[in-house]
C-alpha positions as a Markdown table, in Angstrom:
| # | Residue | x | y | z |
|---|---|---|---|---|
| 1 | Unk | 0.0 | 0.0 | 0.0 |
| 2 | Unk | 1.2 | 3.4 | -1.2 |
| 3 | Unk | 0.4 | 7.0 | 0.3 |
| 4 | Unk | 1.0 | 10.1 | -2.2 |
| 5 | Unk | 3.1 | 11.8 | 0.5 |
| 6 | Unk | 5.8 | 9.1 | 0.1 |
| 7 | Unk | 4.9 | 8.2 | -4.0 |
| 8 | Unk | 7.9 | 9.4 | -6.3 |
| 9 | Unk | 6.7 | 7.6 | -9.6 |
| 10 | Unk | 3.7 | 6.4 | -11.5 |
| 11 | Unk | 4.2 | 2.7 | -13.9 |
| 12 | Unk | 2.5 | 3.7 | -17.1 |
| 13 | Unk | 0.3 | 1.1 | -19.2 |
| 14 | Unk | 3.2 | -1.0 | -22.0 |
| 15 | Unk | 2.4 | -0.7 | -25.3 |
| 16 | Unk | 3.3 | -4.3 | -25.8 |
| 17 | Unk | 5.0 | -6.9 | -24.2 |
| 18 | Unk | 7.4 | -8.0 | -26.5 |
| 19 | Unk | 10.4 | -6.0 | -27.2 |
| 20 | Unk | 9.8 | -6.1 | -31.0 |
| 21 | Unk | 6.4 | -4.8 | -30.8 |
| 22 | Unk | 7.6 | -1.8 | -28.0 |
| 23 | Unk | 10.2 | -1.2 | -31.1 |
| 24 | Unk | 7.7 | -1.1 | -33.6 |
| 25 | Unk | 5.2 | 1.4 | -31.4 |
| 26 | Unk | 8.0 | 3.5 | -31.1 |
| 27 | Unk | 8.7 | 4.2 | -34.8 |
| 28 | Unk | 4.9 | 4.5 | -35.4 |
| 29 | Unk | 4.5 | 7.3 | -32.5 |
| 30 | Unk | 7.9 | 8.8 | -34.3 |
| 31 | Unk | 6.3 | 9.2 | -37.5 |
| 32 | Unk | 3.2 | 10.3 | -36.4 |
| 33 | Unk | 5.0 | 12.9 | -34.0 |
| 34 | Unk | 7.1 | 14.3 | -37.4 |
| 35 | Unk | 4.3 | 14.4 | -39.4 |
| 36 | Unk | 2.5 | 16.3 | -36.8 |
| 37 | Unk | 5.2 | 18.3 | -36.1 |
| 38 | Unk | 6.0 | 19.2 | -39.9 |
| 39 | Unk | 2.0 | 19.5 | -40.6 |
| 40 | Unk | 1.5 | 22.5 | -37.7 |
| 41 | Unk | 4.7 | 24.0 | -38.8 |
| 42 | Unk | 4.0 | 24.2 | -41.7 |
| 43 | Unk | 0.6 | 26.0 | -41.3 |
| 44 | Unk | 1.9 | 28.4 | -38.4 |
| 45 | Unk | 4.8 | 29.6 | -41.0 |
| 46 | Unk | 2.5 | 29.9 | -43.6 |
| 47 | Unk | -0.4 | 31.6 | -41.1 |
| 48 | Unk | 2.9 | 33.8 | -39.8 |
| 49 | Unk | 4.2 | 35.1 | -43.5 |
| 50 | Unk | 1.0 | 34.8 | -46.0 |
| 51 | Unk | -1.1 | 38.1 | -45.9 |
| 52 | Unk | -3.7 | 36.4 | -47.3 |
| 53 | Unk | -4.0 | 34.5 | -44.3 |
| 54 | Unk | -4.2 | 37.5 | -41.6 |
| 55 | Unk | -7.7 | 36.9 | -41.2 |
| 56 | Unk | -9.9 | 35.8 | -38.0 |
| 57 | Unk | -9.9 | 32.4 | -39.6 |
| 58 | Unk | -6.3 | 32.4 | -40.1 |
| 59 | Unk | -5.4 | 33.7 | -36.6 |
| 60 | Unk | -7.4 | 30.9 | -35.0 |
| 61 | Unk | -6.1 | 28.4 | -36.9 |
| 62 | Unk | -2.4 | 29.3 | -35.7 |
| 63 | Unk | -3.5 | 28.7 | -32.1 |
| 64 | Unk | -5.3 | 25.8 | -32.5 |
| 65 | Unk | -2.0 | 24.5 | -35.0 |
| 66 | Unk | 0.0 | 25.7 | -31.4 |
| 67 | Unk | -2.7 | 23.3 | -29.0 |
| 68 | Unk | -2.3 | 20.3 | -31.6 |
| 69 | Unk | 1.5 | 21.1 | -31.1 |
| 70 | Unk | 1.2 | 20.9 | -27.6 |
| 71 | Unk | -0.9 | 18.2 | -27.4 |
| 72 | Unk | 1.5 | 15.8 | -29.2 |
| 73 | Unk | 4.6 | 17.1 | -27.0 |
| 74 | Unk | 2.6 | 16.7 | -24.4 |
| 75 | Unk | 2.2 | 12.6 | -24.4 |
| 76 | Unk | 4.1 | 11.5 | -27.4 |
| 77 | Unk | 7.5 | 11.5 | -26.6 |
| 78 | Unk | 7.5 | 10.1 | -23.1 |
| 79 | Unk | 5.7 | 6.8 | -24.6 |
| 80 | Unk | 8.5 | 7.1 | -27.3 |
| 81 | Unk | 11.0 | 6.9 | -24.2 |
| 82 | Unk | 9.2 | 4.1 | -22.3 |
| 83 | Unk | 9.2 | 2.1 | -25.5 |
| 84 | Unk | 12.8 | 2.6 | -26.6 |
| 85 | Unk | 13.9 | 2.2 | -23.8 |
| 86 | Unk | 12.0 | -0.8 | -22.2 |
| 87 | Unk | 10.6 | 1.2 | -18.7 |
| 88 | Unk | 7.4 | 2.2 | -17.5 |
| 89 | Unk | 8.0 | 4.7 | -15.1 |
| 90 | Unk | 7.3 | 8.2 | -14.9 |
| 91 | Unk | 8.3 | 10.8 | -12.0 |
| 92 | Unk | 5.2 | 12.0 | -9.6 |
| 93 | Unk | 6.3 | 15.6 | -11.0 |
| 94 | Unk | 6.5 | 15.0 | -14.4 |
| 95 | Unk | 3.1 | 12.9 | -14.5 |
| 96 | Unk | 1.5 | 16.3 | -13.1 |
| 97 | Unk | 3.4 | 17.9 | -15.6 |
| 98 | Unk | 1.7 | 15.7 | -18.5 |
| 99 | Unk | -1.7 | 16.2 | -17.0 |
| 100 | Unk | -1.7 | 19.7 | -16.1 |
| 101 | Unk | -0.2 | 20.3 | -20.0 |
| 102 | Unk | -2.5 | 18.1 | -21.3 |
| 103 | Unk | -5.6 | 19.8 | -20.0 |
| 104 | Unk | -4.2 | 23.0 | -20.7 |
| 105 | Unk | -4.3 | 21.8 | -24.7 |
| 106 | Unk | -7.0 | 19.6 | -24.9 |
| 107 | Unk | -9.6 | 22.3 | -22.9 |
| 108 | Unk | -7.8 | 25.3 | -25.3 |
| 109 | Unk | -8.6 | 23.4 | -28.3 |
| 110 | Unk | -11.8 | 22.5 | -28.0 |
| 111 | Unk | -12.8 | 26.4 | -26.6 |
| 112 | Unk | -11.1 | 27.4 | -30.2 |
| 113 | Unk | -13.2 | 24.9 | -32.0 |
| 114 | Unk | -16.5 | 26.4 | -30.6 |
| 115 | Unk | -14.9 | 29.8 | -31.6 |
| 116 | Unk | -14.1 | 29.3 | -35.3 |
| 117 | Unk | -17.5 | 27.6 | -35.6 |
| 118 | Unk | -19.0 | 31.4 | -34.5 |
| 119 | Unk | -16.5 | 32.8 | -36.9 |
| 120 | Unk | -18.3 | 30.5 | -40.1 |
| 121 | Unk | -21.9 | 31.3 | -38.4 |
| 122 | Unk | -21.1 | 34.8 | -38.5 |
| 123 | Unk | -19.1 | 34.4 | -42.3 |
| 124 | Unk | -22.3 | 32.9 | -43.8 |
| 125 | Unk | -25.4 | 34.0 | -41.7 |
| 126 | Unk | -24.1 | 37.3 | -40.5 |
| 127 | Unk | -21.6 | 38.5 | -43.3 |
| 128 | Unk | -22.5 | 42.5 | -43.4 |
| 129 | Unk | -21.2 | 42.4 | -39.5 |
| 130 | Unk | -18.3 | 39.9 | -39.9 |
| 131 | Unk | -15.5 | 42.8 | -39.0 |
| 132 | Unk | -17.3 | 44.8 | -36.3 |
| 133 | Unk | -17.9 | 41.4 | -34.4 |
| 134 | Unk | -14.7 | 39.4 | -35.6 |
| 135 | Unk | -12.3 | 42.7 | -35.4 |
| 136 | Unk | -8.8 | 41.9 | -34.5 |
| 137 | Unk | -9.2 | 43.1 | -30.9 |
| 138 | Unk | -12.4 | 40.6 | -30.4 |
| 139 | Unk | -10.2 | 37.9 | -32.0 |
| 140 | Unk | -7.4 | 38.7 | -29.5 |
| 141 | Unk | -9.6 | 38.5 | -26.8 |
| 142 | Unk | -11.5 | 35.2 | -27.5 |
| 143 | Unk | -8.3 | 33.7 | -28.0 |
| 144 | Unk | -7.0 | 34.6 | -25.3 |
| 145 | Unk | -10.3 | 33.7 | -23.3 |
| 146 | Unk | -10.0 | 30.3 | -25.0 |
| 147 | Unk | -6.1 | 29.7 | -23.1 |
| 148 | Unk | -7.3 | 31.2 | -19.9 |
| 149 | Unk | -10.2 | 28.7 | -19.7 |
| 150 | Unk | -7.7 | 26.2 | -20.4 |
| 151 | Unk | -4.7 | 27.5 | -18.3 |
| 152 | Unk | -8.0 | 27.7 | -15.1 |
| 153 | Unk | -8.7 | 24.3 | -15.8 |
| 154 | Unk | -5.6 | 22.4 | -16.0 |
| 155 | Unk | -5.2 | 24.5 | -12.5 |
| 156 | Unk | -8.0 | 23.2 | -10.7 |
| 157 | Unk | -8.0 | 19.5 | -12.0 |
| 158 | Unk | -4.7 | 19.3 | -11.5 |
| 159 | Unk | -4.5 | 20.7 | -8.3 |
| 160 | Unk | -7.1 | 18.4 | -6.9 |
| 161 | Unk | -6.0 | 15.2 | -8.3 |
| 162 | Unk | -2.6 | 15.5 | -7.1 |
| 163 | Unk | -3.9 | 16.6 | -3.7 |
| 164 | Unk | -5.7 | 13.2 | -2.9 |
| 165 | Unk | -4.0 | 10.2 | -1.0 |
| 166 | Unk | -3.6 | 7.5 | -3.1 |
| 167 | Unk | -3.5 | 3.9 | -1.5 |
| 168 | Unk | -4.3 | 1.4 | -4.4 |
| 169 | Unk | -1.0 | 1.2 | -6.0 |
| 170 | Unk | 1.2 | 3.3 | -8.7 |
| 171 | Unk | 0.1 | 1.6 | -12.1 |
| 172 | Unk | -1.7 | 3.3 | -14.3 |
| 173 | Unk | -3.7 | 1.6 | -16.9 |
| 174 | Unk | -3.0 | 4.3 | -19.6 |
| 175 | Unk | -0.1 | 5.3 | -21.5 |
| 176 | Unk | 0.3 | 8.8 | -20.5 |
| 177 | Unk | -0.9 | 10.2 | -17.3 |
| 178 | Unk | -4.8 | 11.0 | -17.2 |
| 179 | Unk | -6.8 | 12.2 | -14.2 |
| 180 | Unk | -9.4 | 9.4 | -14.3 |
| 181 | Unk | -6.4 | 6.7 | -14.0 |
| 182 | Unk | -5.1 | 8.2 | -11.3 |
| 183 | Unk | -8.8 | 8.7 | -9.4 |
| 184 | Unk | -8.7 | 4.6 | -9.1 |
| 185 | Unk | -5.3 | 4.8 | -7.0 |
| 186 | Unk | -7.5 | 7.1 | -4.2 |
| 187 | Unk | -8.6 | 6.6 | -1.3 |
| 188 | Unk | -10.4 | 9.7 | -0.8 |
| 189 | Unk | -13.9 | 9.3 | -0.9 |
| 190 | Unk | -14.8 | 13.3 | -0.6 |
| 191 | Unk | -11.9 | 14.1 | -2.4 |
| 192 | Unk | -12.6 | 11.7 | -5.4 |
| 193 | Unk | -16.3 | 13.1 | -5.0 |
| 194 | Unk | -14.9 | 16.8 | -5.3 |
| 195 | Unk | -12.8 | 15.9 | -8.3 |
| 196 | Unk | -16.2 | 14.0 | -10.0 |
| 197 | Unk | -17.8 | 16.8 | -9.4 |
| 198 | Unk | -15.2 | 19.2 | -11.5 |
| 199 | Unk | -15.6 | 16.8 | -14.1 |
| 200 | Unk | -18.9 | 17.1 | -14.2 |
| 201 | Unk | -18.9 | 20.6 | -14.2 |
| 202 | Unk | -16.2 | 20.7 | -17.3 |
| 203 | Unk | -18.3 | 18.1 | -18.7 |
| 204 | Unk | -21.3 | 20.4 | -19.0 |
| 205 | Unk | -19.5 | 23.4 | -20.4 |
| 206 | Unk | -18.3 | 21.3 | -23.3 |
| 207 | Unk | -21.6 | 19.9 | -23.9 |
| 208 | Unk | -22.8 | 23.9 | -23.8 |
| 209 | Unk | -19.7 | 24.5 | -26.4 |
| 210 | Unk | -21.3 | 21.2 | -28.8 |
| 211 | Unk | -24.7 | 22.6 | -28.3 |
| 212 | Unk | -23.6 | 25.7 | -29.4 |
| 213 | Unk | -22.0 | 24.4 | -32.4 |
| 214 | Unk | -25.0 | 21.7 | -33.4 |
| 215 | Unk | -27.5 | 25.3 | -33.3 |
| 216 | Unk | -24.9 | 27.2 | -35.6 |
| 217 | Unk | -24.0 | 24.9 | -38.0 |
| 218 | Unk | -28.3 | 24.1 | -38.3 |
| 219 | Unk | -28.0 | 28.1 | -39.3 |
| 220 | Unk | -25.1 | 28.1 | -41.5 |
| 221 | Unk | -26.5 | 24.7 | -43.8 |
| 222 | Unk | -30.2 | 26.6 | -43.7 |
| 223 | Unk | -28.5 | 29.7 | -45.2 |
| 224 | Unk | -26.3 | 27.9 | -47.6 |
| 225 | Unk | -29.1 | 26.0 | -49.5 |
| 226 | Unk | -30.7 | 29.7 | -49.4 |
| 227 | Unk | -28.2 | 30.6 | -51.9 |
| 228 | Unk | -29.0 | 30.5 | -55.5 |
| 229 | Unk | -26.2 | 29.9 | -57.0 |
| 230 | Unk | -24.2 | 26.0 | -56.9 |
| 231 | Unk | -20.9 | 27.7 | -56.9 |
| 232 | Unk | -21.4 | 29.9 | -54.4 |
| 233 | Unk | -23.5 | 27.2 | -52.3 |
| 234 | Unk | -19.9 | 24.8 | -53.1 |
| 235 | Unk | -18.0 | 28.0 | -51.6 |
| 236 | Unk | -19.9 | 28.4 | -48.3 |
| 237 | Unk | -19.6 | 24.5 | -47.9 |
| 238 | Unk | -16.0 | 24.1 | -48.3 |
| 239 | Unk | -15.3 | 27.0 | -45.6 |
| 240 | Unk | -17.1 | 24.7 | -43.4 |
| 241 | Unk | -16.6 | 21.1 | -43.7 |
| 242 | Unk | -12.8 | 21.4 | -42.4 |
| 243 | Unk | -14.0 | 22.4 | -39.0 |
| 244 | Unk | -16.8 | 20.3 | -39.1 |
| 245 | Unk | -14.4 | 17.6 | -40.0 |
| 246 | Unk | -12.4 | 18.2 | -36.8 |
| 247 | Unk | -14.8 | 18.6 | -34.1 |
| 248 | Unk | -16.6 | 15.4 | -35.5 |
| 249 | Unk | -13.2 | 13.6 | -35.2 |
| 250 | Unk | -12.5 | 15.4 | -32.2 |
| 251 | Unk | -16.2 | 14.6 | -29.9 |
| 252 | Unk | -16.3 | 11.1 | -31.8 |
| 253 | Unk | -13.1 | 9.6 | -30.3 |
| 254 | Unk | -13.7 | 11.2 | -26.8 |
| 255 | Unk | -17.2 | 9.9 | -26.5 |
| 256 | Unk | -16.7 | 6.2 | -27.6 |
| 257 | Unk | -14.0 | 6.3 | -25.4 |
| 258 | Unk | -15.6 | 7.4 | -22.8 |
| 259 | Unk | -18.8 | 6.1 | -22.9 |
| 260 | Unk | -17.6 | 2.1 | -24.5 |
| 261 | Unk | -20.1 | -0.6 | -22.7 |
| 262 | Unk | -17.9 | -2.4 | -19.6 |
| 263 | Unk | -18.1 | -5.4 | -21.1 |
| 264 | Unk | -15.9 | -4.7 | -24.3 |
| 265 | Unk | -13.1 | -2.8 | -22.0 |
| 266 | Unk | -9.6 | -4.8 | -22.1 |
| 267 | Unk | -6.2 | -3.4 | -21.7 |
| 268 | Unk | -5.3 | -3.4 | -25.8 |
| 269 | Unk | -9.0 | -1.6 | -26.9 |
| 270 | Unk | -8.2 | 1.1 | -24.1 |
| 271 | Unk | -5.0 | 1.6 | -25.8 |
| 272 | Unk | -5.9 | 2.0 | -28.9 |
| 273 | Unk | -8.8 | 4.4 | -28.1 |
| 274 | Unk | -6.5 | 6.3 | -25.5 |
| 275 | Unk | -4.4 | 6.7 | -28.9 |
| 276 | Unk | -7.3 | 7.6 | -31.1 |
| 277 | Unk | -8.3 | 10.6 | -29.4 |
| 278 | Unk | -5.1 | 12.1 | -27.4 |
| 279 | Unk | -2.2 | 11.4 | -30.6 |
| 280 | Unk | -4.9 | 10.9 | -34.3 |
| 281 | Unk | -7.0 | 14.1 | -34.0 |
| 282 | Unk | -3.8 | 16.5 | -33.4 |
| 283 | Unk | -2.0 | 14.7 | -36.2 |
| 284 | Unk | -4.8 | 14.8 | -38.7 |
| 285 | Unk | -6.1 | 18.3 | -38.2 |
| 286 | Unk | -3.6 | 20.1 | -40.4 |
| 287 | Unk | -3.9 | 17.5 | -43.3 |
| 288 | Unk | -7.7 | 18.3 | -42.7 |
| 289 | Unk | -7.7 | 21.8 | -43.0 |
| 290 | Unk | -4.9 | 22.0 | -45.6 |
| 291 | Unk | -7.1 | 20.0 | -47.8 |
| 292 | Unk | -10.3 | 21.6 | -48.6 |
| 293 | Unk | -8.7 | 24.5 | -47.5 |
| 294 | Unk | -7.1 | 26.7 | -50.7 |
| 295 | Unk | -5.5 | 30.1 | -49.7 |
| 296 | Unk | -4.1 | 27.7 | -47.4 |
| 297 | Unk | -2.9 | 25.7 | -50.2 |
| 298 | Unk | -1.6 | 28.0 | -52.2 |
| 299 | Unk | 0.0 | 30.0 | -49.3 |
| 300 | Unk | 1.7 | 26.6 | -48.3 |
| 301 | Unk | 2.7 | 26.2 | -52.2 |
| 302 | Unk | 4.0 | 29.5 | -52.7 |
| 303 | Unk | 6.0 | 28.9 | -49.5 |
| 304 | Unk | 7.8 | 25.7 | -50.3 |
| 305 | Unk | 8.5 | 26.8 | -53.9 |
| 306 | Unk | 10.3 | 29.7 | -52.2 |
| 307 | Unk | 12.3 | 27.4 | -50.3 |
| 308 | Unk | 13.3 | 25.3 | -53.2 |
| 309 | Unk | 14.0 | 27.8 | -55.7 |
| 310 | Unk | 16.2 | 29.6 | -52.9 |
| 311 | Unk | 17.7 | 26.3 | -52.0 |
| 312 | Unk | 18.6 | 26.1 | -55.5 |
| 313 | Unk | 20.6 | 29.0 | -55.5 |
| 314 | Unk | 22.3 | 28.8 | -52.7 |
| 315 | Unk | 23.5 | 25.4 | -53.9 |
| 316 | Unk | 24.7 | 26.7 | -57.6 |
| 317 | Unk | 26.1 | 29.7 | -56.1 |
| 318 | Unk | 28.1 | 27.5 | -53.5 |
| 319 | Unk | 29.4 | 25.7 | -56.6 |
């Protein structure tokens, strides 16, 4: 039996139990990470230096590119460690670390998803009052909202889990640190109560954010059949369906994982859903947007050609 006062280290869930497989998980969550990595970096350089892309849209798409960032730096590359290296362990501190972070960019994210869905409500059903209500200074400030609700968050859930006492061991069935793994390891009944409740709480101002977005994007489809013209209805459509594309990835993967019957639970399903919605959605959201996305496109095209073409010089003019 264990007491928190005297824990120094967590043992995080294996990936696999052979060596080969714990080799092969960590060249699949290296690729992933440099994809991700490359994808968001891409898009915050291109965000940074295209004027084009100095637009509400653009400037929220650079901070949720930061929160996918964050996300993946976040869990990613201790797993990598664990795997490479055969271990299990991570430090009491740096577990808080993870989950404090973690919150931070998972609560930011979806508070900027609920965001850019009221900039497309206001794009398409509001468009004569698009830059009195989406100025730069209101964009600044709901950004910045968006953090601080995250930043708050991460605060109190973090500060609360690691307060409990925690008697039922140091695994963790999860391969990164996560507030409800830890809950089983208490022994507080009020303070496990007290935590529920904070979940419960969060859990309600998300579903307010979803509700939100389900009502707007009812509003934004009724006014885009209103328009006459197929092109223009093809237009208004593609501005949407990147985002709509996200958040359905996004709430998918945290729901089923969430809310999977008892009775299909096992140690390799939890792994693969903890994977499908804390590594997939941050790696696939650039490739999303990017996609149907084309001042993006052709900001990110007119970027690499400048690389190239300046790459090519510098090599002749070396020779």
């Amino acid at each position: 039996m264990s007491n928190s006062s005297s824990l120094t280290q967590f043992l995080l869930l294996a990936l696999a139990d052979r060596w080969e497989l714990q080799l092969l998980h960590f060249w699949l969550f290296l690729a992933i990470s440099l994809a991700a990595l490359l994808a968001n970096g891409l898009i915050l350089s291109a965000v940074a230096c295209d004027h084009h892309l100095h637009t509400p849209m653009g400037f929220f798409l650079l901070n949720l590119s930061l929160t996918d960032l964050g996300c993946i730096c976040t869990t990613v590359p201790k797993a990598m460690h664990n795997s490479l290296w055969d271990t299990r362990t991570i430090s009491y501190t740096g577990c808080a670390a993870q989950v404090f972070f973690y919150i931070v960019f998972l609560r930011s994210e979806f508070s900027l998803l609920t965001i850019m869905c009221y900039d497309r409500y206001v794009a398409i059903c509001k468009p004569l009052h698009y830059g009195t209500l989406l100025g730069s200074r209101a964009c600044a400030h709901m950004a910045a909202a968006a953090w601080a609700t995250g930043f708050l968050s991460a605060l109190l859930h973090t500060a609360n889990t690691f307060s409990l006492p925690l008697c039922q061991g140091n695994a963790l069935g999860q391969f990164f640190c996560e507030i409800p793994a830890i809950l089983k390891l208490s022994c507080s009944h009020s303070g496990y109560l007290r935590e529920i409740g904070l979940i419960g709480f969060s859990v309600c101002l998300s579903f307010g954010c979803f509700v939100f977005m389900v009502f707007s994007y009812v509003q934004i489809f009724r006014a885009v059949l209103r328009i006459p013209s197929q092109q223009g209805r093809h237009k208004a459509f593609s501005t949407c369906l990147p985002h709509l594309a996200v958040v359905s990835l996004f709430v998918s993967t945290a729901i089923f994982a969430d809310l999977k019957p008892p009775s299909i639970s096992s140690p390799s399903l939890d792994l693969v859903l903890s994977v499908l919605y804390s590594v997939v959605p941050p790696a696939l959201n650039p490739f999303i947007y990017s996609l149907r996305n084309q001042e993006l496109k052709d900001a990110l095209r007119k970027m690499m050609t400048g690389c190239f073409s300046g790459a090519i010089k510098c090599l002749f003019s070396g020779a």
